[in-house]
N, C-alpha and C positions, 0 to 999 in steps of 0.2 A: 504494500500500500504506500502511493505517496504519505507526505509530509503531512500535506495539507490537503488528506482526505479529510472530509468533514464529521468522521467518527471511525470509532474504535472497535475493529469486529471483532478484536479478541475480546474485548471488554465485553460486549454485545453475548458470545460464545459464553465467557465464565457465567454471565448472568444466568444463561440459559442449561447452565452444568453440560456445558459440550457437546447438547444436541443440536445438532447442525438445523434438525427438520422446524422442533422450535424455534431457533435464530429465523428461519425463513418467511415461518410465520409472522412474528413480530416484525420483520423488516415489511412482509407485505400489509399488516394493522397498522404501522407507522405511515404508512403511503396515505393511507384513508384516511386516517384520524387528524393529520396535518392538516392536511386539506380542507377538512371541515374547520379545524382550530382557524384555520386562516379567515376561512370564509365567517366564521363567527364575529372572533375582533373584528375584522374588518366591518359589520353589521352592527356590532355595540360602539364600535368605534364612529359610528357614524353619525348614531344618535348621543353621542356622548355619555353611554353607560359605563364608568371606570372599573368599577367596581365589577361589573363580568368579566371588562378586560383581561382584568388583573386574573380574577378566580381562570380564564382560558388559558393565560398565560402561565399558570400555576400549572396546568393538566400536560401542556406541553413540555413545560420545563421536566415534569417527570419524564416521559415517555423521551424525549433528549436523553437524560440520564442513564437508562437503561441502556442506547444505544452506545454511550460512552461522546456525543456530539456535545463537546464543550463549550463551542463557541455559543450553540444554539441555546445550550443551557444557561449561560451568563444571558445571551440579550431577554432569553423568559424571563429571569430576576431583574432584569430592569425593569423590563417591562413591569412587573409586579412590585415594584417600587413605584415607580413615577405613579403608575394607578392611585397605590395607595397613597399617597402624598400628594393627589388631585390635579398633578401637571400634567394637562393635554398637552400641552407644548412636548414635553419628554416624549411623553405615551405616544405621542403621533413617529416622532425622529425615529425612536427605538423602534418602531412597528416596521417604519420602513429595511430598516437594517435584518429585523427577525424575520420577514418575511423574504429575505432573498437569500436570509443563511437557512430558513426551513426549504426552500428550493432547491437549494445545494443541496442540500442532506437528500430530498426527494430524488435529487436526480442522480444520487448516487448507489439507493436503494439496489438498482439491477448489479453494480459491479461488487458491491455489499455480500450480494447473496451468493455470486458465485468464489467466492473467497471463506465461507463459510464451510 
């Protein structure tokens, strides 16, 4: 794996106790669940609900963790700050940034699986 793969399939693997068929699964649950997490915020985001922001951004940052996606995990706790601390201003920046490192991580899903 490069450097600046956007997560960590060994990490992803121990979680999974080195079943490869689970790792496959979860990588293919993680493809959907983004997706919808995306299209959430972006929807609370829109109406100014901070506070789901945050709790989406919370769901995401787990599901990041599992796969061992650092970066993705750090902008979900921003995210989950600025929410709480009521700055749209933040919540909006950081959204931008999480939502192009959850794409990354998406679109690295297929090379993910075959490394497992």
């Amino acid at each position: 794996m490069p450097d600046d793969f956007p997560f960590k399939v060994a990490s992803l693997l121990e979680q999974c106790g080195g079943n490869r068929e689970i790792g496959k699964i979860i990588l293919d649950e993680f493809l959907i669940q983004a997706s919808d997490d995306i299209q959430e915020i972006e929807t609370f985001l829109a109406s100014g609900n901070l506070p789901q922001v945050g709790k989406i951004g919370h769901r995401l940052k787990g599901s990041a963790g599992v796969l061992g996606a650092e970066k993705l995990q750090s902008l979900c706790l921003a995210l989950e700050i600025a929410c709480k601390e009521g700055n749209a201003e933040e919540t909006s920046k950081v959204y931008g940034e999480l939502k192009a490192e959850a794409e990354r991580c998406c679109a690295a899903v297929p090379e993910a699986s075959t490394q497992l």
